[in-house]
N, C-alpha and C positions, 0 to 999 in steps of 0.2 A: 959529487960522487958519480962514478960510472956506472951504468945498469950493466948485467949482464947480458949475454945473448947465448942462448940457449938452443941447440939442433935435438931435433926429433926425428924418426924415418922419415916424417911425411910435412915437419912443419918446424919454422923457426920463431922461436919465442923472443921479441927483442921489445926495447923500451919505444914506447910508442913517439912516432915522428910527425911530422906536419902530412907529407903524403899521408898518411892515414886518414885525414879527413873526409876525402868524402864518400866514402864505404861506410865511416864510422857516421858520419851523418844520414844515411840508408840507414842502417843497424838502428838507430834512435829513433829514428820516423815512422818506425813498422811497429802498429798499437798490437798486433800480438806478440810480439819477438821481446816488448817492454812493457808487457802487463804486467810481470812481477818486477818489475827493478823501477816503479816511479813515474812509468807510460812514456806515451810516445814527447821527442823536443825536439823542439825548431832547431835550425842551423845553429842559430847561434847561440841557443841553450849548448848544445852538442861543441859547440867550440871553448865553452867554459869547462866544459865534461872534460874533453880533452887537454886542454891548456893543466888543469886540475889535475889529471891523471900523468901526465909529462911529467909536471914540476914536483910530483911526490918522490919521485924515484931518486931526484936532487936534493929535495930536502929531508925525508927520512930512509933513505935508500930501499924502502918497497912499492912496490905498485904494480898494477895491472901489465903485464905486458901484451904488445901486440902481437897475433898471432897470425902467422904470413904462412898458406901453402908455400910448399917449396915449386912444389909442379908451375903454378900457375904465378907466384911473385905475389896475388890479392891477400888483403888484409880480409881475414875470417872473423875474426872475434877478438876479445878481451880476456883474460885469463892471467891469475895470478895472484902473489903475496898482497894483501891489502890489508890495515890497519887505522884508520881511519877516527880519530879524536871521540870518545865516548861510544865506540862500539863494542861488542861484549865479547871481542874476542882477535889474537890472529887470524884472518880469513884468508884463504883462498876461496878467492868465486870467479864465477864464467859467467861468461855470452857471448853468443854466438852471431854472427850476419845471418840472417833466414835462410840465404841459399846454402847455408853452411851448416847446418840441421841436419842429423841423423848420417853423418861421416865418422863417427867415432873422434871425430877433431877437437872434441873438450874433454873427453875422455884422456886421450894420448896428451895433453897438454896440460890436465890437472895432474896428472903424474909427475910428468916433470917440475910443474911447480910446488906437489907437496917435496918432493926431493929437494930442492932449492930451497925451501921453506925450513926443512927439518936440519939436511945435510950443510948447506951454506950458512942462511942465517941462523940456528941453531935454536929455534922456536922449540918450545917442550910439547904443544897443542900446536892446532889446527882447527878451527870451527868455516862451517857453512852456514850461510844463515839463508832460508827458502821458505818462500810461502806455501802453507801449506796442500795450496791445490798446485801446485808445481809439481806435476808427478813427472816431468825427464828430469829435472833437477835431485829430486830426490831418489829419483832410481840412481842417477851417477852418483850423488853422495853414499849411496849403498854397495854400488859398485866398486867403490874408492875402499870400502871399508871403514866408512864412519859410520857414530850408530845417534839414533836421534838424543838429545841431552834436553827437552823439554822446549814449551814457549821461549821468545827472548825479546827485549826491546831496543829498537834502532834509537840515535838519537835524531835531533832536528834536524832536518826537517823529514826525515824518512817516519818520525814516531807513531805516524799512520796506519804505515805497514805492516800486515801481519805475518811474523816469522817465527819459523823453528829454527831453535839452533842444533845444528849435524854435527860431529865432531869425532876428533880421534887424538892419541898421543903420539910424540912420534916412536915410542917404543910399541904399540898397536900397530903402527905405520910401519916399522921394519922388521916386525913379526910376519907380514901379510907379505912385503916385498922381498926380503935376504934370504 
């Protein structure tokens, strides 16, 4: 299967490449930027991350895409449709590179991936799942227009972590949007 590739004003959403490595290995390394998603991993924790996240889009046609200023060509973050074997729900979620923090850039790119989420794959929901001291994360899940739907539990090896799950329908979602 082929991912798609997605334009924004400011950012192109595409299926994550080898060049993306070593931004994406920055982005993993910085223990604040991965205090909610598992902490900080070595290179080559980050190269299974990645390898992982590549080959989903192949084998079940969702996954994280990469997200590329246009201005500058740099990979930003991670963002996108993710569904992942015993999780409680279709997600879209984010992350962002640190230097890539407080640009509205997960903002404008979880948009476009609830669109692709609801509109392409034709998903009925949407969940977020954020820890609860995550307060940017759940301000953009609010800002998205999800609303919080209680605790939830990751599976292995995440069952650690503690999560809310955000959510929304995508008839919610095109109330808020059309």
């Amino acid at each position: 299967m082929t991912a798609p590739v997605i334009e924004t004003e400011r950012l192109i959403l595409r299926p994550t490449a080898l060049e993306d490595f070593p931004r994406w290995a920055e982005f993993q390394a910085d223990a604040e930027t991965t205090r909610f998603i598992g902490g900080p991993k070595t290179p080559p924790e980050t190269w299974r991350i990645l390898m992982s996240v590549a080959g989903a889009w192949s084998l079940t046609g969702v996954s994280f895409f990469s997200v590329i200023e246009k201005a500058s060509g740099q990979w930003v973050g991670r963002i996108g449709p993710w569904r992942p074997e015993g999780w409680p729900g279709p997600e879209v979620g984010w992350s962002l590179h640190p230097d890539a923090a407080g640009r509205g850039y997960a903002h404008e790119a979880a948009i476009a991936s609830l669109d692709y989420a609801f509109d392409v794959l034709g998903w009925d929901e949407v969940i977020h799942t954020i820890d609860a001291d995550n307060a940017a994360s759940i301000r953009l899940a609010e800002r998205l227009g999800s609303r919080y739907r209680g605790p939830g539990r990751l599976p292995p090896p995440f069952e650690a972590l503690p999560v809310g799950v955000w959510g929304q329908t995508r008839d919610e979602w095109r109330a808020r949007t059309r």
